[in-house]
C-alpha positions as CSV (number, residue, x, y, z in Angstrom):
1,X,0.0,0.0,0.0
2,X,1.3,3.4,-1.0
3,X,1.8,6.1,1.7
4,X,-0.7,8.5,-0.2
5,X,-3.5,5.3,-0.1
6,X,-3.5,5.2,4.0
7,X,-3.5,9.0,4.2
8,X,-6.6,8.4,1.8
9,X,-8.0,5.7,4.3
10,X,-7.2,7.7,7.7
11,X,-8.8,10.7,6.2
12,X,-11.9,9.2,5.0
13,X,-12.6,6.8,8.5
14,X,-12.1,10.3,9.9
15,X,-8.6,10.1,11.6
16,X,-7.0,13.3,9.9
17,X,-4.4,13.6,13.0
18,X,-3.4,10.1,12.2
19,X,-2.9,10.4,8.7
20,X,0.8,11.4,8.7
21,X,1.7,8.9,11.2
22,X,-0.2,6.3,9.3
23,X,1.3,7.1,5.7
24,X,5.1,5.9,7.3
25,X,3.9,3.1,9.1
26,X,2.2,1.9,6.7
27,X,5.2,2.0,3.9
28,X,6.2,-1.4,2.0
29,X,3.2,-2.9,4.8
30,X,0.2,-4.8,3.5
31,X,-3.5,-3.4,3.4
32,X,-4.2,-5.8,6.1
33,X,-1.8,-4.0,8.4
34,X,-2.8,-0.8,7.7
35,X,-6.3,-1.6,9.1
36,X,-5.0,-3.3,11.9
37,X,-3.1,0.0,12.7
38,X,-6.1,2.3,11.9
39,X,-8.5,-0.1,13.6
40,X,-7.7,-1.0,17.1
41,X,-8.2,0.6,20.0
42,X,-5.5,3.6,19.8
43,X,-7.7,5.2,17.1
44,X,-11.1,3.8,17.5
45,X,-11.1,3.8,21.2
46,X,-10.3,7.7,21.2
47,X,-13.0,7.9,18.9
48,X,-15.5,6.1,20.9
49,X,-14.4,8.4,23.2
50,X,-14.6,11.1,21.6
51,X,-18.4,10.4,21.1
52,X,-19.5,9.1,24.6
53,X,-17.6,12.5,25.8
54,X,-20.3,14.2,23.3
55,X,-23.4,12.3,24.9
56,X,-21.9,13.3,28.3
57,X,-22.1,17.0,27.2
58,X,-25.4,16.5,25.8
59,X,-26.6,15.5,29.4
60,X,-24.7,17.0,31.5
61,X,-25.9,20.3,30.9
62,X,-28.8,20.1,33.4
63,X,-26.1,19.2,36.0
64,X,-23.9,22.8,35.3
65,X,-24.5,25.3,37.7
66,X,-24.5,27.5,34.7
67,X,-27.7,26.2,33.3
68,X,-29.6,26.5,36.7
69,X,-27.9,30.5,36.5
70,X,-29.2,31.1,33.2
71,X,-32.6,30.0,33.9
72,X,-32.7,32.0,37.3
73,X,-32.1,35.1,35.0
74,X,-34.6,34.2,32.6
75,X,-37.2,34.1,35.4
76,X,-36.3,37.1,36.7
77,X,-36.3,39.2,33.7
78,X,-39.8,38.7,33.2
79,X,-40.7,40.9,36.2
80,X,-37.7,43.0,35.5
81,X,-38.8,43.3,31.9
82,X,-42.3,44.5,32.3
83,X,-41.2,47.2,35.2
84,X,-38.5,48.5,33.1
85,X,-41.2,49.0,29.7
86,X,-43.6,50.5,32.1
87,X,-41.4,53.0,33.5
88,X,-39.5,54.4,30.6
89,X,-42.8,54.4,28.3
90,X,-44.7,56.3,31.2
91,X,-41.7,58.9,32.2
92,X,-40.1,59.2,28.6
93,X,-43.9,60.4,27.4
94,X,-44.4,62.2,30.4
95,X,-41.0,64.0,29.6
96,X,-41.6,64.6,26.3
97,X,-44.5,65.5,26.3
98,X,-44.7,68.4,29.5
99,X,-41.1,69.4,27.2
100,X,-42.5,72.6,26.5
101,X,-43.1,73.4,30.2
102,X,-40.8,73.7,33.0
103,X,-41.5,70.7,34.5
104,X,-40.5,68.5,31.3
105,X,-36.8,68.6,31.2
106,X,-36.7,67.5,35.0
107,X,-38.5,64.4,34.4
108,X,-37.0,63.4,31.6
109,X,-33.0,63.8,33.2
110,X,-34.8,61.9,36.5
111,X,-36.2,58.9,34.2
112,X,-32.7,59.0,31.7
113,X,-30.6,58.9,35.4
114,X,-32.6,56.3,36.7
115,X,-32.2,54.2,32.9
116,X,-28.8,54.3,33.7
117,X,-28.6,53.2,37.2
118,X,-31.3,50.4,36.3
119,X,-29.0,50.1,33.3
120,X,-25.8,49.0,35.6
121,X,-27.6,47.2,37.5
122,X,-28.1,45.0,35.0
123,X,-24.6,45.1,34.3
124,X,-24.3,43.1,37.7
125,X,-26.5,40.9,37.1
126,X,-25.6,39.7,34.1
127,X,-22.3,39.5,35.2
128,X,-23.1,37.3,38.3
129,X,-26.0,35.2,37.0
130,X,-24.5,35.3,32.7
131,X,-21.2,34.8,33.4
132,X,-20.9,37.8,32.0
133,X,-17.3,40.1,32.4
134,X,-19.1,43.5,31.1
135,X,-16.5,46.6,32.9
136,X,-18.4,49.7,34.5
137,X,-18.9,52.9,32.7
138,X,-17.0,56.0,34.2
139,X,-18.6,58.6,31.1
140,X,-20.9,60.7,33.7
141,X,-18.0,60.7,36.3
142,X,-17.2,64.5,35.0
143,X,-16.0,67.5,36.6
144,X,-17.5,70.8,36.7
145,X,-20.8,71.1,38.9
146,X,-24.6,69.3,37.8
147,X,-25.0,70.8,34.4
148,X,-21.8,68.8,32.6
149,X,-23.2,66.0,34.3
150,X,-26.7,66.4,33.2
151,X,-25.3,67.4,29.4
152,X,-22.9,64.2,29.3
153,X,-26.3,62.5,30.7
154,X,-28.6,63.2,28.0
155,X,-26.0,63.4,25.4
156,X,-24.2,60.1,26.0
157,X,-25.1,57.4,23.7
158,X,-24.3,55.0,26.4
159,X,-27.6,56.5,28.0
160,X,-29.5,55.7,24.9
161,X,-27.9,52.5,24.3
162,X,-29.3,51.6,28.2
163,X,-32.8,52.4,27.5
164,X,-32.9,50.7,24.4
165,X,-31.9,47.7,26.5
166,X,-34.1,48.3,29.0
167,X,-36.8,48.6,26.8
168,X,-36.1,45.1,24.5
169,X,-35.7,43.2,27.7
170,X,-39.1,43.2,28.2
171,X,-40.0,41.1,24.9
172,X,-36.8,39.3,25.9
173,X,-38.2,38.4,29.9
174,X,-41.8,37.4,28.1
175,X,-39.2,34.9,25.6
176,X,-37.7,33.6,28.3
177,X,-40.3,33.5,30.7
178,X,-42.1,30.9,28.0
179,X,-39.1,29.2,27.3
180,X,-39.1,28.5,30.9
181,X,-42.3,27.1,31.4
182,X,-42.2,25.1,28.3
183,X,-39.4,23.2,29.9
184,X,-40.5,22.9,32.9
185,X,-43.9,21.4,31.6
186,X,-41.7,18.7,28.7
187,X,-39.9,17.3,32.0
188,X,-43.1,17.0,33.8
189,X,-44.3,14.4,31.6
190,X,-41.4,12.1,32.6
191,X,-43.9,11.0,35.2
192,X,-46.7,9.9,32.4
193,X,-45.4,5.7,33.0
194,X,-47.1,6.4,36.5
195,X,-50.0,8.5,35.8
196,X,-51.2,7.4,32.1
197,X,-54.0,5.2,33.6
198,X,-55.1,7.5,36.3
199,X,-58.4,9.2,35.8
200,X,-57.6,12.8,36.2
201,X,-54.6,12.4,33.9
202,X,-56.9,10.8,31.4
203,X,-59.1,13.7,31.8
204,X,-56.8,16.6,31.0
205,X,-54.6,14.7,27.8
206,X,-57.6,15.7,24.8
207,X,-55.2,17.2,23.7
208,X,-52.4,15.0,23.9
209,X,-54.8,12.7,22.0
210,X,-54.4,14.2,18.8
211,X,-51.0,14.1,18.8
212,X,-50.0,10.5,20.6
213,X,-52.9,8.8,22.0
214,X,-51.4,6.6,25.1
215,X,-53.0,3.1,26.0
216,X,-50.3,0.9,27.2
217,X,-47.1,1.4,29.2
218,X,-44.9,0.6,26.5
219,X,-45.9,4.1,24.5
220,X,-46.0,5.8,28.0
221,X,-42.3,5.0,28.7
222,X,-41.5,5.9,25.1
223,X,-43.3,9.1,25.6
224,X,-41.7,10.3,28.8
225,X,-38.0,9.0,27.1
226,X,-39.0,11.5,24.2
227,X,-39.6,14.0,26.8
228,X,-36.9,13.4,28.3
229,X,-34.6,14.2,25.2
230,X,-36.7,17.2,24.1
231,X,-36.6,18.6,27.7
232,X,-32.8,18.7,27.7
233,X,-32.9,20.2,24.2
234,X,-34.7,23.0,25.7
235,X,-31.9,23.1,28.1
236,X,-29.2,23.8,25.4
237,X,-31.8,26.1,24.1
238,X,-31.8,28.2,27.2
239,X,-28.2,28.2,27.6
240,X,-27.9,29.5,24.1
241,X,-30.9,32.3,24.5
242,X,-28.9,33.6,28.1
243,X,-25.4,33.2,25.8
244,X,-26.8,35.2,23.3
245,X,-28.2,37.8,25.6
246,X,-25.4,38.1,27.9
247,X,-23.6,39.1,25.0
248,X,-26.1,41.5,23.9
249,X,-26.0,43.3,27.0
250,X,-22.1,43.4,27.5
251,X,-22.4,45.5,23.8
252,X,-25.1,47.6,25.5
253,X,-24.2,48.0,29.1
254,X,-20.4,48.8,28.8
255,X,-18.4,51.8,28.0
256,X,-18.3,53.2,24.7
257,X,-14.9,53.8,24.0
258,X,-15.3,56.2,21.2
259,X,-16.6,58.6,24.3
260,X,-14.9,57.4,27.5
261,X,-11.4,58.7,26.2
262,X,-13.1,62.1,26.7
263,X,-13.9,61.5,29.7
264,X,-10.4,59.7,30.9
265,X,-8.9,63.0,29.8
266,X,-11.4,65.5,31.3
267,X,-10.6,63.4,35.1
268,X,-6.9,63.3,34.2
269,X,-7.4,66.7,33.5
270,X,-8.6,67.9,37.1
């Protein structure tokens, strides 16, 4: 066998790491040893491995502290979500709308001010509950009395960029909130083996009818096993929604660097 015909082989069984060493062992040796050298259980067994190592990861997940983290955040940005939307709608229109008067621009600097402290507070949250490393803003840490703060305040797009956030987090917290539920309820049928035949079970499942009507243990433990599997799909899911969103707010919540030299300077400055 010709050194380029085991690379060929180790490639295509889907050893690339092993092709190299394969290709020299393998020179002037029969077929029969090259399989014998790709086959046993240096290669395969670190492939098996490989593999149970990915079913491990699979179910492992609901075992991470992480995942129990995430979902803790998910629940808790519901409520957030729907105080934060309530708020800024009310006090931004408010604002906006008394603007012509004197008691407009008030409001509106209290409701911005209080966006941004509502705003860094999510920053530490997502930092302890999304493993999140988002660093604090210094941009209204200005010298010079109230009214540079106030300007820098209402000028900042890192104000902006906090109510924005504050304001998507409540479609996000309804999102999660859902998610949530949906995978709490998936896992609770993992009890169905032990409750199929029971009378209030039976019914409450019309509607599990029309998708998989359930009449004998066999298709309840293959239903709860399907649960099972979707349930810890869900999981991944949520992992990947918080992962997604933690990065999302560490774009929104932290400094803008464009504007926090400025702002370096003006401290360094005093």
């Amino acid at each position: 066998m010709r050194p380029e015909d085991t690379t060929r082989l180790a490639l295509a069984c889907g050893f690339p790491h092993e092709a190299d060493r394969l290709s020299l062992n393998c020179v002037d040796a029969g077929y029969s040893y090259c399989l014998l050298t790709l086959f046993p259980s240096g290669i395969v067994g670190h492939h098996r491995e490989t593999r149970l190592k990915g079913g491990l990861v699979f179910f492992d997940v609901i075992a991470k502290p992480q995942t129990w983290r995430n979902v803790g955040y998910l629940l808790l940005s519901f409520p957030l979500g729907i105080f934060y939307f309530v708020f800024l709608v009310t006090g931004l229109s408010l604002g906006f709308g008394l603007f012509i008067t004197l008691l407009g621009m008030p409001i509106l600097v209290g409701v911005l001010a209080a966006a941004y402290g509502m705003g860094e507070f999510e920053r530490l949250t997502t930092n302890l509950l999304l493993n999140q490393e988002t660093p604090a803003s210094h941009r209204l840490e200005v010298a010079g009395g109230i009214w540079p703060k106030v300007k820098s305040l209402v000028t900042s797009s890192e104000t902006w960029k906090r109510v924005w956030y504050l304001l998507t987090e409540f479609v996000f917290g309804i999102v999660g909130f859902v998610l949530v539920v949906v995978t709490a309820s998936i896992f609770s049928l993992i009890i169905t083996p032990f409750v199929y035949t029971r009378s209030w079970f039976m019914d409450g499942r019309e509607w599990m009818d029309n998708v998989w009507l359930i009449d004998s243990l066999g298709e309840a433990i293959l239903f709860a096993l399907g649960a099972v599997v979707v349930g810890f799909v869900l999981l991944h899911v949520i992992n990947g929604v918080a992962r997604v969103w933690g990065e999302f707010a560490k774009a929104m919540l932290g400094p803008s660097y464009r504007e926090a030299a400025p702002a370096q300077q003006t401290l360094l400055a005093n």
